[in-house]
VEXKOL-862738 format. One line per field, with one value per residue (C-alpha): x, y, z; residue in three letters. Coordinates in nm, 3 decimals, always signed. Each point is the difference from the previous one (the first is absolute). Example, Ala and Ser with C-alpha at 12.3 -4.5 7.8 and 13.67 -1.06 7.14 Angstrom:
<sites>
c1: (+1.230 | +0.137) .
c2: (-0.450 | +0.344) .
c3: (+0.780 | -0.066) .
r: (ala | ser) .
</sites>
This chain:
<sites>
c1: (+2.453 | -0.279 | -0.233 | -0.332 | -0.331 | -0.310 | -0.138 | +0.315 | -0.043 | -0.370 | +0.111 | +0.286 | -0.203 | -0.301 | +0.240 | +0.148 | -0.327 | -0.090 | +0.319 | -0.050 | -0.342 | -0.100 | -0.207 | +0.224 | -0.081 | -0.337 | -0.086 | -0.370 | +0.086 | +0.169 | -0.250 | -0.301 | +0.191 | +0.236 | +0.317 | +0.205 | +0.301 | +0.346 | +0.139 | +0.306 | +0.118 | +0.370 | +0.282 | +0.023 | -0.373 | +0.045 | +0.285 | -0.214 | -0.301 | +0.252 | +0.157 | -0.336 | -0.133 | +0.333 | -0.016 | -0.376 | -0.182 | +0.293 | -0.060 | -0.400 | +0.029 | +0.211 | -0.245 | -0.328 | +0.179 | +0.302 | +0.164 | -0.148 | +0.194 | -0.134 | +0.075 | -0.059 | +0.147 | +0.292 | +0.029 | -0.110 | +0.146 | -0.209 | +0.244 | -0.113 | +0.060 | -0.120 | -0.019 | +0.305 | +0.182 | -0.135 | +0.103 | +0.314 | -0.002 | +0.018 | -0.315 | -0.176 | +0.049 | -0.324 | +0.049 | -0.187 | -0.039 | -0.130 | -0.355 | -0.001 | +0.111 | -0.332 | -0.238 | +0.100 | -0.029 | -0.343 | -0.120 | +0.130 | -0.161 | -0.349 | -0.043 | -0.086 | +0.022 | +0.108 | +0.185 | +0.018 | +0.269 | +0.190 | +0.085 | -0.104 | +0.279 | +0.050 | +0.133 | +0.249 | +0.003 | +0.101 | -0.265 | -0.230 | +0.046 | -0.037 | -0.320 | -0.154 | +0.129 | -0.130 | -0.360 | +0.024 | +0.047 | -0.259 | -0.309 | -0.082 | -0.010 | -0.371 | +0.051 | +0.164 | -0.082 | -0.256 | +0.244 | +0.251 | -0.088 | -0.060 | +0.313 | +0.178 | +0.343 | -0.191 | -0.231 | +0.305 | +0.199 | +0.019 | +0.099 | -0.294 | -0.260 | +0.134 | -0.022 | -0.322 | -0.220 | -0.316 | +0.112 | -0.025 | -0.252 | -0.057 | +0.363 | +0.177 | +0.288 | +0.384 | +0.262 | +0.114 | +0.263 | +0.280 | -0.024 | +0.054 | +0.308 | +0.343 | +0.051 | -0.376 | -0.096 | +0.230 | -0.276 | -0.298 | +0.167 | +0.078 | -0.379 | -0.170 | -0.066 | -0.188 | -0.202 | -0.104 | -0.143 | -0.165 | -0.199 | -0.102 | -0.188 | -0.108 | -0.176 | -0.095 | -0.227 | -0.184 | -0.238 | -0.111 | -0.023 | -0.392 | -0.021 | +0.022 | +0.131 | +0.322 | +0.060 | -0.011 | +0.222 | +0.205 | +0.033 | +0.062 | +0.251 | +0.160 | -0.058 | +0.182 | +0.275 | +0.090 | -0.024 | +0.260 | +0.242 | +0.024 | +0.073 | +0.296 | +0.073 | +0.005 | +0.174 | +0.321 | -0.030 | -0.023 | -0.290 | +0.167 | -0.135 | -0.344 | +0.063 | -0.208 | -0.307 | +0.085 | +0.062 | -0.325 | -0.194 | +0.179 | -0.132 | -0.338 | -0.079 | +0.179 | -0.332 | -0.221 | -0.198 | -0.320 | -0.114 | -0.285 | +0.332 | +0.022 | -0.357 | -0.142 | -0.127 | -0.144 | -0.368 | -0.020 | +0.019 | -0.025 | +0.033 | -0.364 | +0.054 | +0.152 | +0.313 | +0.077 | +0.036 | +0.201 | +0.202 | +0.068 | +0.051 | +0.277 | +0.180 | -0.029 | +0.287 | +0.242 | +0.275 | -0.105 | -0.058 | +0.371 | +0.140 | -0.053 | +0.259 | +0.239 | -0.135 | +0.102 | +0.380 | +0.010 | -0.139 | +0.234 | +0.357 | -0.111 | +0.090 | +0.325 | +0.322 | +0.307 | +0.160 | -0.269 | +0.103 | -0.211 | +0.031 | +0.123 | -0.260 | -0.277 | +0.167 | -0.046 | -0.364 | -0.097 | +0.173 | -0.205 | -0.339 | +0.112 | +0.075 | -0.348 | -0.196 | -0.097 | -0.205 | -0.225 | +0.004 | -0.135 | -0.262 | -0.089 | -0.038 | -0.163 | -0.250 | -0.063 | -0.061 | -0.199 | -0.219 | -0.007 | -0.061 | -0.192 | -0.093 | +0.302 | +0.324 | +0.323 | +0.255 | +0.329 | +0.197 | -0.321) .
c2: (+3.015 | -0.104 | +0.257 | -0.128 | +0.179 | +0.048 | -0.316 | -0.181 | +0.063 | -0.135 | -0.300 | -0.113 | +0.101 | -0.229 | -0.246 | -0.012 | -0.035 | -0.299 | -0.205 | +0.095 | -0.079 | +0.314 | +0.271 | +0.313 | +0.101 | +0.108 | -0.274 | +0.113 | +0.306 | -0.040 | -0.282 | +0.293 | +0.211 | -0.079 | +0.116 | +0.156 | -0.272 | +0.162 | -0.139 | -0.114 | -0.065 | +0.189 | -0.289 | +0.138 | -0.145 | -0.320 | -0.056 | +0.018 | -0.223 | -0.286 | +0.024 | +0.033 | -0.328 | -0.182 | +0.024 | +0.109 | -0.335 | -0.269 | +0.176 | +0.015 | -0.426 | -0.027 | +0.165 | -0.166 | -0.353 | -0.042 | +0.058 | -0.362 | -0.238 | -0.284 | -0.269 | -0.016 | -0.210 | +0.145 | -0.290 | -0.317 | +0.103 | +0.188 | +0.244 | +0.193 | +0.360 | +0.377 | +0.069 | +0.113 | -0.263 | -0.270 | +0.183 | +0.142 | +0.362 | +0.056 | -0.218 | +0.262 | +0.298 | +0.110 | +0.087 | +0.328 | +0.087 | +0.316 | -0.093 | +0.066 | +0.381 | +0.004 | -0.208 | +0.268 | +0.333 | -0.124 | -0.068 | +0.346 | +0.132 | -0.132 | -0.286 | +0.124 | -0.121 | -0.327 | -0.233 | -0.305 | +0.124 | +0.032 | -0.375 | -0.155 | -0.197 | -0.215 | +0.247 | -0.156 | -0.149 | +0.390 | +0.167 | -0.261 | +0.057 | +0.409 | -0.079 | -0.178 | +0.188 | +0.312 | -0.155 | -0.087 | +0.370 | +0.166 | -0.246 | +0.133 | +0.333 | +0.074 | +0.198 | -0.238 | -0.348 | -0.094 | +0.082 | -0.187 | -0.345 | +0.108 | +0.040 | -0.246 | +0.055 | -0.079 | -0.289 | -0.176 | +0.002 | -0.319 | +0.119 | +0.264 | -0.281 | -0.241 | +0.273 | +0.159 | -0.332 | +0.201 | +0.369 | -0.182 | -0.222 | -0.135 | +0.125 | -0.255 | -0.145 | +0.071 | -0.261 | -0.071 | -0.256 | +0.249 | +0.102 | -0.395 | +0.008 | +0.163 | +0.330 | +0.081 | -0.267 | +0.203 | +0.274 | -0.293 | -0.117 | +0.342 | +0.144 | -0.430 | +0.185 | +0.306 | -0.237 | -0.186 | +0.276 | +0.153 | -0.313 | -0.075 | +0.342 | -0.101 | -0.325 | +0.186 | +0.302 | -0.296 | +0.026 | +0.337 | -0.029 | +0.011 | +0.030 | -0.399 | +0.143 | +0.186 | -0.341 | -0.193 | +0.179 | +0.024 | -0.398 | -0.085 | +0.268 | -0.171 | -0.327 | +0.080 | +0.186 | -0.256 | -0.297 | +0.231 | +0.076 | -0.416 | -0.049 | +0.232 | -0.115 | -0.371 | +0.052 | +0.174 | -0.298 | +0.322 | -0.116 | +0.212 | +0.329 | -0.136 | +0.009 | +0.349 | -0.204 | -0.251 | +0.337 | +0.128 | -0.297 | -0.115 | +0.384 | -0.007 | -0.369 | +0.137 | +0.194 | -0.318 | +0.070 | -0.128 | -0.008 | +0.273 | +0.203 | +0.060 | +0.044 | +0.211 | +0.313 | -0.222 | -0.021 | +0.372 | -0.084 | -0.337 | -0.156 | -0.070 | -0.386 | -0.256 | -0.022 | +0.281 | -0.050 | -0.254 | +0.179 | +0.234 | -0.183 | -0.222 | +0.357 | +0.113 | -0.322 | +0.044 | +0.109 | -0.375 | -0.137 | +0.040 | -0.111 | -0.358 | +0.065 | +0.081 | -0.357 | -0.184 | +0.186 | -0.134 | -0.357 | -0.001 | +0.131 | -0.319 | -0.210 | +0.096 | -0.194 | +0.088 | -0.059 | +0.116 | +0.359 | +0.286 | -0.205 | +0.358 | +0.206 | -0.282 | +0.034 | +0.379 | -0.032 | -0.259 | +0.246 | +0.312 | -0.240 | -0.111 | +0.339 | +0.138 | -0.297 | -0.114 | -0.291 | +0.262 | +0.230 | -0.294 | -0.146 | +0.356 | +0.090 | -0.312 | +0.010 | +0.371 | -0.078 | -0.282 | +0.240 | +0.283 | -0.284 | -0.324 | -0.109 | +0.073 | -0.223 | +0.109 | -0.020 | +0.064 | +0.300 | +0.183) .
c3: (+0.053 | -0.270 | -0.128 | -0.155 | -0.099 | +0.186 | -0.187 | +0.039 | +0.400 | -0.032 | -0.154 | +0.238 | +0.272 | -0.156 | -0.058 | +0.372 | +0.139 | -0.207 | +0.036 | +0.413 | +0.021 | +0.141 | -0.001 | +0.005 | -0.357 | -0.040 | -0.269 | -0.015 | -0.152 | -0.276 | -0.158 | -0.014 | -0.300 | -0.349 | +0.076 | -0.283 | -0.051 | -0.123 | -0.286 | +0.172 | +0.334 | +0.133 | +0.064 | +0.343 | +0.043 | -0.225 | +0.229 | +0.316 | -0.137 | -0.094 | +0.379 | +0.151 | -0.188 | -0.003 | +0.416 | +0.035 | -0.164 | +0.196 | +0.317 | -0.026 | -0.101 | +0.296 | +0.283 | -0.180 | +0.095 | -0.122 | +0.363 | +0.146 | +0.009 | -0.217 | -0.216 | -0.409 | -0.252 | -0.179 | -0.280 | +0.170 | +0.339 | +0.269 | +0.147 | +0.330 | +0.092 | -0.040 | -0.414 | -0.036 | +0.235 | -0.241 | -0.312 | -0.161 | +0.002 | -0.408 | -0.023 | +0.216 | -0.179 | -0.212 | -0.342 | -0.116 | -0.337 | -0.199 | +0.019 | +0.390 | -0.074 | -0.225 | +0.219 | +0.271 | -0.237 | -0.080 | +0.377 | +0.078 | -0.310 | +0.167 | -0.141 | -0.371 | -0.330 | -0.103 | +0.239 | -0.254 | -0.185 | +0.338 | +0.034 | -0.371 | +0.091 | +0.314 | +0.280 | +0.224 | +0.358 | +0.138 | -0.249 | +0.145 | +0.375 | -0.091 | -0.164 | +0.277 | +0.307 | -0.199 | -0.059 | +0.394 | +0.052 | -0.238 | +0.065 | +0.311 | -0.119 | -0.042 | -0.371 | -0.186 | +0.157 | -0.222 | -0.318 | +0.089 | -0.086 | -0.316 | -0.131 | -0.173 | +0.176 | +0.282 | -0.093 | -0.145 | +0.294 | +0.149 | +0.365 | +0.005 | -0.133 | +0.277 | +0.278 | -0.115 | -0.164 | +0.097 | -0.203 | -0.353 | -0.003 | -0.354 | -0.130 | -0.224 | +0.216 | -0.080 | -0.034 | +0.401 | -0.117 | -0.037 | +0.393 | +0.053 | -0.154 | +0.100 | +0.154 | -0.057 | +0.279 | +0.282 | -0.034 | +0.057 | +0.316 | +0.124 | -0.048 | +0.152 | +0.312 | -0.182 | -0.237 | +0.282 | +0.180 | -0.265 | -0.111 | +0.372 | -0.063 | -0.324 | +0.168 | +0.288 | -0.174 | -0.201 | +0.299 | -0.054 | -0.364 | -0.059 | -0.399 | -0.113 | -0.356 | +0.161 | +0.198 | -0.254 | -0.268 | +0.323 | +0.064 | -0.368 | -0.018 | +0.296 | -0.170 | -0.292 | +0.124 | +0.232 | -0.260 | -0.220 | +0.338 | +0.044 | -0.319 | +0.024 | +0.284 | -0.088 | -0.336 | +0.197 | +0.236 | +0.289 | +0.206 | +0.372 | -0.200 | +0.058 | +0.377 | +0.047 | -0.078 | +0.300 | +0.193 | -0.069 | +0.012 | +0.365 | +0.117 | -0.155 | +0.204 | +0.350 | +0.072 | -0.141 | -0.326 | -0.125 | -0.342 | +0.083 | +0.080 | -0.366 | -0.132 | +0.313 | -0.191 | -0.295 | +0.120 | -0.102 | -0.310 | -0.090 | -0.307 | -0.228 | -0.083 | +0.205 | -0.293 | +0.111 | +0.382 | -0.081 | -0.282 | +0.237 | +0.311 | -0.157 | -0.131 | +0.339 | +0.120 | -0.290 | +0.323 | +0.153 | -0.291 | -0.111 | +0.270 | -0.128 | -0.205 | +0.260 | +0.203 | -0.335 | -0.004 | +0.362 | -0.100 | -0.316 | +0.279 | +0.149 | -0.227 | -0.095 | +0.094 | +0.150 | -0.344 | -0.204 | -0.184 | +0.208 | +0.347 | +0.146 | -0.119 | +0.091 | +0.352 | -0.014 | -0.101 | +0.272 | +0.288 | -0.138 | +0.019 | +0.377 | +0.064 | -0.071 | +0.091 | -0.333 | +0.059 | +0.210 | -0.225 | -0.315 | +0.253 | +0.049 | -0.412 | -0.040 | +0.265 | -0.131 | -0.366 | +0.072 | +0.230 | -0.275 | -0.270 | +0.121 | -0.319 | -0.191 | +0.033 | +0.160 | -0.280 | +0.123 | -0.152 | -0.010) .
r: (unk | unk | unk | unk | unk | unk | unk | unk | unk | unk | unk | unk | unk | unk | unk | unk | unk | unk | unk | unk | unk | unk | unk | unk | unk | unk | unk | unk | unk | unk | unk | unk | unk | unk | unk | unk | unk | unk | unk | unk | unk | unk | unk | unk | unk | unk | unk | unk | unk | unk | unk | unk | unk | unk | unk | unk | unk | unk | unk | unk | unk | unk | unk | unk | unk | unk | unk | unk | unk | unk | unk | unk | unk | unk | unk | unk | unk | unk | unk | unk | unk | unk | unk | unk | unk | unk | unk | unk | unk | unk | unk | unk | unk | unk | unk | unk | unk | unk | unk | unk | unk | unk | unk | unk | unk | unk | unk | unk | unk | unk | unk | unk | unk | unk | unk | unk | unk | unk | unk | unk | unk | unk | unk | unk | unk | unk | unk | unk | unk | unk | unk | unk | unk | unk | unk | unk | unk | unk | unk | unk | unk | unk | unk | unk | unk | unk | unk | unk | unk | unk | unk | unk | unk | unk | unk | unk | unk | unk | unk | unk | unk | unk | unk | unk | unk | unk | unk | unk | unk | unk | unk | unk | unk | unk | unk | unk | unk | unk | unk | unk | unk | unk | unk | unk | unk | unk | unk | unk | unk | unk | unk | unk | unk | unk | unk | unk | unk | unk | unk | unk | unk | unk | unk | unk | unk | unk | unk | unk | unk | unk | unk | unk | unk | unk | unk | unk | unk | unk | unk | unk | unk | unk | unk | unk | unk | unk | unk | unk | unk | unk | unk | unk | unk | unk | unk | unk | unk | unk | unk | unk | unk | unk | unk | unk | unk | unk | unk | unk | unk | unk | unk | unk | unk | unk | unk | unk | unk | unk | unk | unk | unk | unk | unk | unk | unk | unk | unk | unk | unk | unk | unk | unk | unk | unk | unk | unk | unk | unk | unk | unk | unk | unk | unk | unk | unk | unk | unk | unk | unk | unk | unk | unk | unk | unk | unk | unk | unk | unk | unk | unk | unk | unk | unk | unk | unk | unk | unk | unk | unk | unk | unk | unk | unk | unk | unk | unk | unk | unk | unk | unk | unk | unk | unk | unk | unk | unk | unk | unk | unk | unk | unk | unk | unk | unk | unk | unk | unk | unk | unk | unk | unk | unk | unk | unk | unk | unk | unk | unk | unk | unk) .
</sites>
């Protein structure tokens, strides 16, 4: 039998409750106060964080997505299957290092003090997915939501910044190339379904958005983040982990959309000059806006041979736009941004 301390017990109990995604620990407790932190941890609980995160994080990928069966590249090949049917087991496992012990001493600590020195250097793929299932856990607690995207373990999380675009608006951007790459991508196509849902809400609240201002730091946010994500994206030639866009784009147009959709509330506060409508407006279609640059992947799958190097992945690519309608879904953006912007061109990629 283990034996831990009272704190010990608050953290594994904290801890279980973020890797299930639940709300059996009260987590808006615990944010309110500083709690004293004990020097050191017993093995008995060291031992039971490491099992809890070694089985906790794989098990929360696999019921955010990673249990459809779908198909992703794995080198140039698209293999099909659940996560774990289309990839070895030892590529699954999530490595943990020290800095997740800290990150989770200071969240059970409140919060307090400085978080920088936490991850000075780049965590790894299982500190990552700690980091942002934690965030998804304490932002919805009313006494420390407002806190929390200011933090830079936080703000530089790449997963967190994709999931939550609208919670640090104005943030510099971190590096999303390294969750292109290797085992850090298995975590992208696990959490596609997620990220798909959360920016059809992002899209979906621009209506009631009233203050022009907080729209538009909201669209060039978007704008920027996105540009960055293709980039990645492009450079580790992995264009299937933009497929939660097509997801949430092929949802947003089931219901039809209009370009008043998106700028509903702004007559409450419009902008002074007519710059500024515009400045504004074209902010406002950043989501349809990018989604040029997914029409010029498709365009640029077309062209390549049955010979030519990346024919598979071109395939893969041209089944994901069938599969989501994407020639409805570009008519769509481009009838939206023209609407939102008459007098500005259309460039594709945003």
């Amino acid at each position: 039998m283990n034996v831990v301390s009272r704190f010990e017990a608050t953290l594994l109990e904290m801890l279980g409750s973020i890797l299930a995604r639940r709300d059996c620990y009260p987590l808006e407790r615990w944010p309110l106060r500083t709690t004293a932190v004990p020097r050191q941890l017993s093995r008995s609980a060291v031992d039971l964080i490491r099992d809890r995160l070694a089985k906790g994080c794989v098990l929360a990928l696999a019921r955010a997505g990673g249990w459809q069966r779908d198909s992703f590249l794995r080198g140039t090949e698209p293999v099909h299957g659940r996560l774990w049917e289309r990839t070895p087991p030892t590529a699954l496992a999530l490595q943990f290092t020290s800095r997740s012990l800290a990150f989770l001493l200071w969240v059970v600590g409140g919060c307090h003090g400085d978080d920088a020195r936490i991850f000075a250097c780049p965590p790894s793929a299982g500190d990552g997915v700690l980091i942002y299932l934690t965030y998804g856990a304490l932002r919805v607690v009313p006494a420390i939501a407002q806190r929390l995207p200011k933090f830079p373990v936080f703000r530089h999380n790449a997963l967190c910044r994709l999931a939550w675009p609208e919670d640090f608006v104005g943030a510099p951007l971190p590096d999303f190339v390294p969750w292109a790459r290797d085992s850090r991508s298995l975590v992208l196509e696990a959490l596609q379904e997620e990220l798909a849902r959360r920016w059809v809400a992002i899209e979906r609240a621009k209506s009631d958005i009233g203050d022009w201002r907080q729209l538009q730091r909201l669209g060039d946010s978007q704008d920027e983040l996105l540009r960055e994500f293709h980039r990645a994206l492009d450079a580790a030639g992995r264009w299937d982990l933009a497929r939660f866009l097509l997801r949430a784009a092929h949802q947003l147009i089931r219901g039809g959309v209009t370009a008043d959709d998106w700028v509903r509330c702004l007559s409450q506060d419009a902008p002074p000059s007519l710059a500024e409508r515009l400045a504004v407006r074209w902010a406002a279609a950043a989501f349809w806006r990018h989604l040029g640059r997914l029409e010029e992947w498709q365009r640029a799958a077309r062209l390549v041979g049955y010979l030519d190097e990346g024919y598979a992945a071109s395939q893969l690519w041209k089944t994901l736009w069938e599969q989501y309608q994407g020639d409805s879904i570009a008519s769509c953006a481009r009838r939206v941004v023209h609407e939102l912007c008459p007098l500005r061109p259309s460039p594709q990629g945003g």
